[in-house]
C-alpha positions in Angstrom: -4.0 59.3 -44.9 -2.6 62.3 -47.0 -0.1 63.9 -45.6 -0.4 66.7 -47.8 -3.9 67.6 -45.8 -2.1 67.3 -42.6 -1.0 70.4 -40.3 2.7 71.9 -40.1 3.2 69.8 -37.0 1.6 66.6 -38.0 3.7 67.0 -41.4 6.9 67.7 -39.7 6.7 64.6 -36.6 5.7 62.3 -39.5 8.9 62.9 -41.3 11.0 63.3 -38.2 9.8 59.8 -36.9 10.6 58.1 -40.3 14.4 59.7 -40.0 14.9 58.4 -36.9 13.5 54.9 -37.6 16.0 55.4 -40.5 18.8 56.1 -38.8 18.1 53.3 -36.4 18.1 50.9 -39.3 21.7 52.6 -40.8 23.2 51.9 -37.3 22.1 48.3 -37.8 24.1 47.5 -40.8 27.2 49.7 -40.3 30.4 48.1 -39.5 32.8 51.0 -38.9 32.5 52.5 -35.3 33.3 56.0 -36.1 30.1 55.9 -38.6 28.3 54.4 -36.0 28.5 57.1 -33.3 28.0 60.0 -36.6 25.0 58.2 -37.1 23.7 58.2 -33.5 24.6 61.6 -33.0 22.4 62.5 -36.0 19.7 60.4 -34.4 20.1 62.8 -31.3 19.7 65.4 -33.2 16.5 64.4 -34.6 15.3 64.1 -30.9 16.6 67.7 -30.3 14.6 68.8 -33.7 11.5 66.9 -32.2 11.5 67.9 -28.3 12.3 71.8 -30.2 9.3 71.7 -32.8 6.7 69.9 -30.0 7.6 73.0 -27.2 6.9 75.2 -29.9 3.8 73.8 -31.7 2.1 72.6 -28.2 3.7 75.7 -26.4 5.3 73.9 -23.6 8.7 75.7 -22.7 10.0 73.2 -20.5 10.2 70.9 -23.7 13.1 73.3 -24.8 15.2 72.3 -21.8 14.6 68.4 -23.1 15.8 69.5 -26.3 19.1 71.5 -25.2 19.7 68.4 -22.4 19.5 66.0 -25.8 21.8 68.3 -27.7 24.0 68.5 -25.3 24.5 65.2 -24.3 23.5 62.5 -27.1 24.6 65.3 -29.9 28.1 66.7 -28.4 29.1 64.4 -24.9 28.6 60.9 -25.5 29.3 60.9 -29.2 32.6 63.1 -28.2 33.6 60.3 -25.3 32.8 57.0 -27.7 34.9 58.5 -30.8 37.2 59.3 -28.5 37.5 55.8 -26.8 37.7 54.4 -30.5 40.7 56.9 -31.4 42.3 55.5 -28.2 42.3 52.0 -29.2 43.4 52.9 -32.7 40.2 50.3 -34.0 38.7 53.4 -36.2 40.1 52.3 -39.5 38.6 48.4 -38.6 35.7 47.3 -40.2 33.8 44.5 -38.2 32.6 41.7 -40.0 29.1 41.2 -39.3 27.8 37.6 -39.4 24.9 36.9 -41.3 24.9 40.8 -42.2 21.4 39.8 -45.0 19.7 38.1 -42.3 20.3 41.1 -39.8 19.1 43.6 -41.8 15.8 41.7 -43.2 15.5 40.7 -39.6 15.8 44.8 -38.9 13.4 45.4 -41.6 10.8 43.1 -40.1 11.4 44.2 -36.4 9.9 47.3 -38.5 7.2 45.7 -39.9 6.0 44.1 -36.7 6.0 47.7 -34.7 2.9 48.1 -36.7 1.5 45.6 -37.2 1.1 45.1 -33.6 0.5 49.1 -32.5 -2.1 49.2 -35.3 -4.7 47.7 -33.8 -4.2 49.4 -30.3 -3.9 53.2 -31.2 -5.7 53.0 -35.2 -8.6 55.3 -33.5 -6.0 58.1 -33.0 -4.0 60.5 -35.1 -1.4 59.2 -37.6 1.2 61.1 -35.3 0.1 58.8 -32.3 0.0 55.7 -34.7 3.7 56.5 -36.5 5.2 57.8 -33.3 4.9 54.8 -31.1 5.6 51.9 -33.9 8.8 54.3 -34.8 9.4 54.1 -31.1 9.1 50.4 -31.0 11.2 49.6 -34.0 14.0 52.2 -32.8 14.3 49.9 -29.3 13.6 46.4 -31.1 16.4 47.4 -33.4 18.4 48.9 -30.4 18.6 45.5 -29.0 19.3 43.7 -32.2 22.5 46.3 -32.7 23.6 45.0 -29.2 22.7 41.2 -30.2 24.6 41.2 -33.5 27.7 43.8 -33.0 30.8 42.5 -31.0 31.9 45.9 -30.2 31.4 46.9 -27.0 30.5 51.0 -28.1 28.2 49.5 -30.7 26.5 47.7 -27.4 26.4 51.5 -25.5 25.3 53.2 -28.9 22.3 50.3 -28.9 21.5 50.8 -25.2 21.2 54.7 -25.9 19.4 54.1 -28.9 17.0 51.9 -27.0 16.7 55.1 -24.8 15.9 57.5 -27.9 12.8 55.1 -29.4 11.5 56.2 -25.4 12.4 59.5 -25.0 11.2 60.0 -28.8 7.3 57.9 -27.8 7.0 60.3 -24.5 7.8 63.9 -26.1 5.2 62.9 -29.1 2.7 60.6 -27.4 2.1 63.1 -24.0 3.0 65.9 -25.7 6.5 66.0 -22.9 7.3 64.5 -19.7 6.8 66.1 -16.3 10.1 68.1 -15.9 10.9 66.1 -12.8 11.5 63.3 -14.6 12.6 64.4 -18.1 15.8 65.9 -15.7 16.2 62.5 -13.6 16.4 60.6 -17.1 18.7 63.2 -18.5 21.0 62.6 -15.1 20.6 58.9 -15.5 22.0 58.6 -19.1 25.0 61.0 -17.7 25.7 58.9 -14.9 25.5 55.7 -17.4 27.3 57.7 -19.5 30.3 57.7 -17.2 29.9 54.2 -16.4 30.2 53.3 -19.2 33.6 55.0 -20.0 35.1 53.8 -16.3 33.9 49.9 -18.1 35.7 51.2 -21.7 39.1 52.0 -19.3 39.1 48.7 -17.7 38.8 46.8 -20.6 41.4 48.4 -22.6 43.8 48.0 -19.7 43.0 44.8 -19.6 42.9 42.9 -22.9 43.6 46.0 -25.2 40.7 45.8 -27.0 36.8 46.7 -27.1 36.0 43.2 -28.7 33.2 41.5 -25.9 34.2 37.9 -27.8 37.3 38.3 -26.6 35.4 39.2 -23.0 33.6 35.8 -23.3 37.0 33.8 -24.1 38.4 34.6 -20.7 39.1 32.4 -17.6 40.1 32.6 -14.5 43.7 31.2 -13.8 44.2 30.0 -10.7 46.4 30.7 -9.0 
């Protein structure tokens, strides 16, 4: 394939879908939380860039109410309430240790490697854009859940949950050309509402043990009393 040959759209989805699996793969290996949540709100606004570009290319308007939802809430709102939480509990200036931090990352790279080798032989008698949009899409939630699997941190567990999130919303606005609206609204409300749950679960734990650390979660008993 020669993406020179390819239309403005093709061209610009291609590159798109290799930033986010990029950014995906930066959030894997980072170890300060502030960096983190910069990172993820720049994967946000990738999704914003891609919902924006596919509702004009495909002319589908509704697409542009995706994009300002995604701008809005993984660009300004949740990255806002996570830096915030990490301000709170003073843990922006840490640096967590990651264990094994070679193995994750060549781990991450062949979480990569596997999205296409396995997508390959399904879609190979579409476009490229079908092809790089939905390996992207399952390396960006393979590499979700390793973030949540190798972090301690419980905000680098939510930034892996959303990011899981992203590698769908980014396969459904490229792959069918944009959700119904119905439902492109009721995921929008459902990552609000898990956005506040997930701050309610941030208060309780810092009032708690004074920390974000989930080992520290695991190390608990119950005392009787």
């Amino acid at each position: 394939m020669n993406i020179e040959q390819q239309d403005f759209y093709t061209q610009a989805i291609l590159s798109l879908a290799a930033l986010v699996g990029l950014t995906s793969f930066l959030m894997l290996g980072q170890g300060r939380l502030l960096r983190l949540i910069f990172i993820f709100a720049m994967q946000g606004f990738l999704l914003t860039l891609t919902a924006a570009l596919a509702a004009y290319s495909l002319d589908n308007p509704h697409l542009y109410i995706s994009a300002a939802l995604t701008l809005v809430l993984k660009v300004i709102f949740i990255p806002w309430m996570l830096r915030r939480e990490v301000i709170q509990m003073n843990t922006h200036r840490d640096i967590e240790a990651l264990h094994n931090k070679t193995t994750v990352m060549l781990g991450g790279a062949s979480l990569m490697v596997f999205s296409y080798y396995v997508l390959n032989p399904v879609v190979q008698t579409t476009s490229p854009v079908m092809l790089n949009a939905l390996a992207v899409s399952l390396s960006v939630v393979l590499l979700g859940m390793l973030l949540m699997i190798s972090h301690r941190q419980a905000v680098a567990h939510v930034v892996g949950f959303m990011a899981i999130e992203n590698g769908l919303f980014f396969a459904a606005i490229v792959a069918t050309n944009g959700m119904p609206m119905v439902v492109e609204l009721g995921v929008a409300f459902d990552v609000l509402v898990a956005a506040v749950l997930f701050g309610i679960f941030f208060f309780h734990i810092r009032t708690s043990i004074d920390s974000l650390d989930v080992d520290r979660l695991n190390r608990l008993h119950e005392v009787d009393k």
